[in-house]
Backbone as a printed PyTorch tensor [residue, N CA C, xyz], in Angstrom:
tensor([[[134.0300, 108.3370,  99.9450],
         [133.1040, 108.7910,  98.9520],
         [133.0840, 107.7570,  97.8300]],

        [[131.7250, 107.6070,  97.3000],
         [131.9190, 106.7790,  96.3980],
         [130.6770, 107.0600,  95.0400]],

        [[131.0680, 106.7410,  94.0020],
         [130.0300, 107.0400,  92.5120],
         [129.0260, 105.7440,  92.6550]],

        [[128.2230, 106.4320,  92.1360],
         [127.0770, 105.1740,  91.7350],
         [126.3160, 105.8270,  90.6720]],

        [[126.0670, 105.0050,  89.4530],
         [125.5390, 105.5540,  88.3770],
         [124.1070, 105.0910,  88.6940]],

        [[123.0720, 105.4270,  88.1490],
         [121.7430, 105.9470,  88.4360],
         [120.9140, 106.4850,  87.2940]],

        [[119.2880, 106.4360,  87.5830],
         [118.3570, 107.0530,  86.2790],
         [117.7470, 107.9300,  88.1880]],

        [[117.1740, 108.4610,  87.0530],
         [116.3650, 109.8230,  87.7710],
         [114.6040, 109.4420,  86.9750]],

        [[113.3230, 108.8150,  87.5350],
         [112.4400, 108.9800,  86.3870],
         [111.5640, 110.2630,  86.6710]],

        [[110.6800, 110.4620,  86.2660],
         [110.0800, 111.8510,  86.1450],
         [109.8040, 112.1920,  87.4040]],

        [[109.0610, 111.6530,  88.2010],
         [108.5800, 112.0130,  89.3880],
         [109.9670, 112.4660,  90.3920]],

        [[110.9990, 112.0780,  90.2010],
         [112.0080, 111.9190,  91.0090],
         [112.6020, 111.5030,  91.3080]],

        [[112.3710, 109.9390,  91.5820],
         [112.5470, 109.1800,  92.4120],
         [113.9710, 108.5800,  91.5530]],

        [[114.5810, 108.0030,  92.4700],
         [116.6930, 107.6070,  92.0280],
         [116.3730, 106.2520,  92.2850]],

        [[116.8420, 105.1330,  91.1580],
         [117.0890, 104.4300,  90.9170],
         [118.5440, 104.1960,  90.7820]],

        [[119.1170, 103.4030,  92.0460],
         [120.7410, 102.8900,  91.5440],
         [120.8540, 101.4540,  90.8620]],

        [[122.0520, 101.7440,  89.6740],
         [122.1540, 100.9850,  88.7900],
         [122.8230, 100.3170,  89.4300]],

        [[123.6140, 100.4460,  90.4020],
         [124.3780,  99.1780,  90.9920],
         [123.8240,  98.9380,  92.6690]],

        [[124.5010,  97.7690,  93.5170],
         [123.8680,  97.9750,  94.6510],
         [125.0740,  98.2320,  95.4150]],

        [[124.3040,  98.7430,  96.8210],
         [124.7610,  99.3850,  97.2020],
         [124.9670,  99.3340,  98.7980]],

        [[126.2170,  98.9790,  99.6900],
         [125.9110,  98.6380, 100.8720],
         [126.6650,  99.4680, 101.8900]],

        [[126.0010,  99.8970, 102.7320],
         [126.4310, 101.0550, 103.7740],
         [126.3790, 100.7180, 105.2310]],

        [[127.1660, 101.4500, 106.4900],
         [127.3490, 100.7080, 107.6060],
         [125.8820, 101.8930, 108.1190]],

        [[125.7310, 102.7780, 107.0720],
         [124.7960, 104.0800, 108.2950],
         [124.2780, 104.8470, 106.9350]],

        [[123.0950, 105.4450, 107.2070],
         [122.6210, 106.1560, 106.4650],
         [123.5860, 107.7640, 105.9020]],

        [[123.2790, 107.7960, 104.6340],
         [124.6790, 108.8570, 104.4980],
         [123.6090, 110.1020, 103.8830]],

        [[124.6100, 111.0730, 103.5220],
         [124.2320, 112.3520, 102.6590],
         [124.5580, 111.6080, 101.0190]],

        [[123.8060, 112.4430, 100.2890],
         [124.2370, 112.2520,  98.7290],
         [124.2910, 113.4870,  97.8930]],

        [[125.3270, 113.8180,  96.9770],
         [124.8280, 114.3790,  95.7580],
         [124.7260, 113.9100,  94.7580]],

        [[123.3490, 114.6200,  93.8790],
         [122.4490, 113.8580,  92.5520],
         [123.6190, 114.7420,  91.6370]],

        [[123.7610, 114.7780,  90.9280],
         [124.3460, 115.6040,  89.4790],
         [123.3660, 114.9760,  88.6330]],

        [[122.1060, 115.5470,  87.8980],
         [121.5020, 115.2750,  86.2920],
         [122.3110, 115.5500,  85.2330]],

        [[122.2740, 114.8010,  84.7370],
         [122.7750, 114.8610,  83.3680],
         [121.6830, 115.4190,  82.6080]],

        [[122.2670, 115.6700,  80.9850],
         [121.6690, 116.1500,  79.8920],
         [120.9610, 115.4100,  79.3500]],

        [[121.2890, 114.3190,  79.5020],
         [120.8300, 113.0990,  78.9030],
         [120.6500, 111.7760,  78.9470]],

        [[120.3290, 110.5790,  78.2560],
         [120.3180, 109.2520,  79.1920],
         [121.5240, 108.2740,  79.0110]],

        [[122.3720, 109.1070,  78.0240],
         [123.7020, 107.9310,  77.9500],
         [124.9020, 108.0140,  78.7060]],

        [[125.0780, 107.4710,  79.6760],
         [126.0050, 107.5640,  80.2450],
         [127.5300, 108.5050,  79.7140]],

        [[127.7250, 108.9880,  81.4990],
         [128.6930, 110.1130,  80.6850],
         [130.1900, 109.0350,  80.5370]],

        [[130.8820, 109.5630,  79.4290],
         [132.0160, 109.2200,  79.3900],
         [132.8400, 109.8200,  80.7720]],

        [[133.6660, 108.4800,  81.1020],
         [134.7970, 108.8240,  82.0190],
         [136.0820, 108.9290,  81.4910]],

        [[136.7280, 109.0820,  82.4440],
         [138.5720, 108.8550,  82.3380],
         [138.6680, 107.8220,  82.8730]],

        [[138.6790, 106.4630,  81.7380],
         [138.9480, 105.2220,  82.6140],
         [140.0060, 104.6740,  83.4830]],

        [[141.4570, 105.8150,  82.9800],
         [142.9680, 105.3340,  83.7600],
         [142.4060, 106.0500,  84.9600]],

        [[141.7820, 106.9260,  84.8780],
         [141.3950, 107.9210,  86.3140],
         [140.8470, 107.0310,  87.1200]],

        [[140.1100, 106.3740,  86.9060],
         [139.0830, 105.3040,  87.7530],
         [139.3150, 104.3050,  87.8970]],

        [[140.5620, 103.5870,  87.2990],
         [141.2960, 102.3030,  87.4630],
         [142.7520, 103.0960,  88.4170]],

        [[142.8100, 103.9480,  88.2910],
         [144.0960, 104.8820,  89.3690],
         [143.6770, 105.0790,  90.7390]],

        [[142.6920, 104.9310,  91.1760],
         [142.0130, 105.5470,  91.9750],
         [142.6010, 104.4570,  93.3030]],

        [[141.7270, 103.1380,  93.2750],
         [142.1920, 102.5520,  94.3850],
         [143.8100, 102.5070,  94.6050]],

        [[144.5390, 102.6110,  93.7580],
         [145.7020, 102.2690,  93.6400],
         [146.5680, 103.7670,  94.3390]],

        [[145.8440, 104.8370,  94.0900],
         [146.6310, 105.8360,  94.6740],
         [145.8890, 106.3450,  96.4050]],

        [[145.0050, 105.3760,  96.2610],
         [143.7840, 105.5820,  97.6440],
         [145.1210, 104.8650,  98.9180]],

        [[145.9120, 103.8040,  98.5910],
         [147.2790, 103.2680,  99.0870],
         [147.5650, 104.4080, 100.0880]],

        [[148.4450, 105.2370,  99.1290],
         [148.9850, 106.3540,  99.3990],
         [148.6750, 107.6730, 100.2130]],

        [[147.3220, 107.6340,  99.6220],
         [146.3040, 108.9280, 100.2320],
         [145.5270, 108.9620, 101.8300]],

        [[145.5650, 107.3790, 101.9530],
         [144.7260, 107.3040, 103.1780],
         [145.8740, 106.6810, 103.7400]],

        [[147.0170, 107.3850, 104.4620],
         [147.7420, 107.0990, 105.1130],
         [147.8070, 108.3780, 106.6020]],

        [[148.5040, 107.4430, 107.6300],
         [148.4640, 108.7910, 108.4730],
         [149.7710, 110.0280, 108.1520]],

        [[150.8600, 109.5240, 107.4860],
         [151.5560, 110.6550, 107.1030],
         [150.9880, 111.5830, 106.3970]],

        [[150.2870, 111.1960, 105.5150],
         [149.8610, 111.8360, 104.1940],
         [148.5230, 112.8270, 105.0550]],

        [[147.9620, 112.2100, 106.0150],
         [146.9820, 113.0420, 106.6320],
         [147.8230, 114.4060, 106.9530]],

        [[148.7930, 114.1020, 108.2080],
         [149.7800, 114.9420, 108.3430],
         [150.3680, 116.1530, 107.5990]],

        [[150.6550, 115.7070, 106.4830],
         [151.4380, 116.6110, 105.3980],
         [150.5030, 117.4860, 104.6270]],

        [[149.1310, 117.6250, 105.1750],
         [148.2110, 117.8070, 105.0280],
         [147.8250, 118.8680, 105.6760]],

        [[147.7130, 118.6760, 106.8530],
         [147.0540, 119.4620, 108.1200],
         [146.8920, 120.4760, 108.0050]],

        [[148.0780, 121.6520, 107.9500],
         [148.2140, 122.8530, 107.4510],
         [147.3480, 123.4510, 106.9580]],

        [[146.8000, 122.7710, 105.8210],
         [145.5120, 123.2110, 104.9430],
         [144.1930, 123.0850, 105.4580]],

        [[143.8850, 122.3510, 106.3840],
         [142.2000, 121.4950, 107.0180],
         [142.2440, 123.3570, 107.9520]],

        [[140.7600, 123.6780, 107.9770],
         [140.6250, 124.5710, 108.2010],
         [140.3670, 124.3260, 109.5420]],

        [[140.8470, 125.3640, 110.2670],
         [140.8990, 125.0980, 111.6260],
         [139.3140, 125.2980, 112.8350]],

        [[139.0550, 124.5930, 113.3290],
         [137.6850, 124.2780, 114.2220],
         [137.8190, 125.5220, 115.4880]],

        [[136.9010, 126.0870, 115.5560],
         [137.2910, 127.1330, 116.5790],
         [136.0560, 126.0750, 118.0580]],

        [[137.0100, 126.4900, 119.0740],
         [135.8720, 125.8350, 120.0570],
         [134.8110, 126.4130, 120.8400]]])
């Protein structure tokens, strides 16, 4: 998953502020804002991110996990 900041103009249509490169066409969600100034972030949050992504996208960590992933009936 990934953020991309963006304008929305009247008609609709999404303009991304940054670019953007994908192996396959994906799903998105829009969130509008209130307004046109960018929202404040948590910048340690967003500089933490790749750094704990290490950790998170591991196969143990999938594992220690499992328990919780809701189970697929066949």
């Amino acid at each position: 998953m990934i953020s991309v900041r963006a304008t929305i103009d009247p008609n609709g249509e999404v303009h991304l502020l940054e670019k953007v490169e994908l192996q396959s066409s994906c799903a998105a969600i829009v969130t509008i804002l209130d307004s046109d100034e960018p929202p404040i972030f948590n910048e340690t949050a967003l500089l933490s991110e790749a750094a704990l992504a290490v950790d998170w996208n591991r196969p143990e960590e999938d594992e220690a996990w499992r328990h919780l992933q809701q189970e697929k009936s066949s």
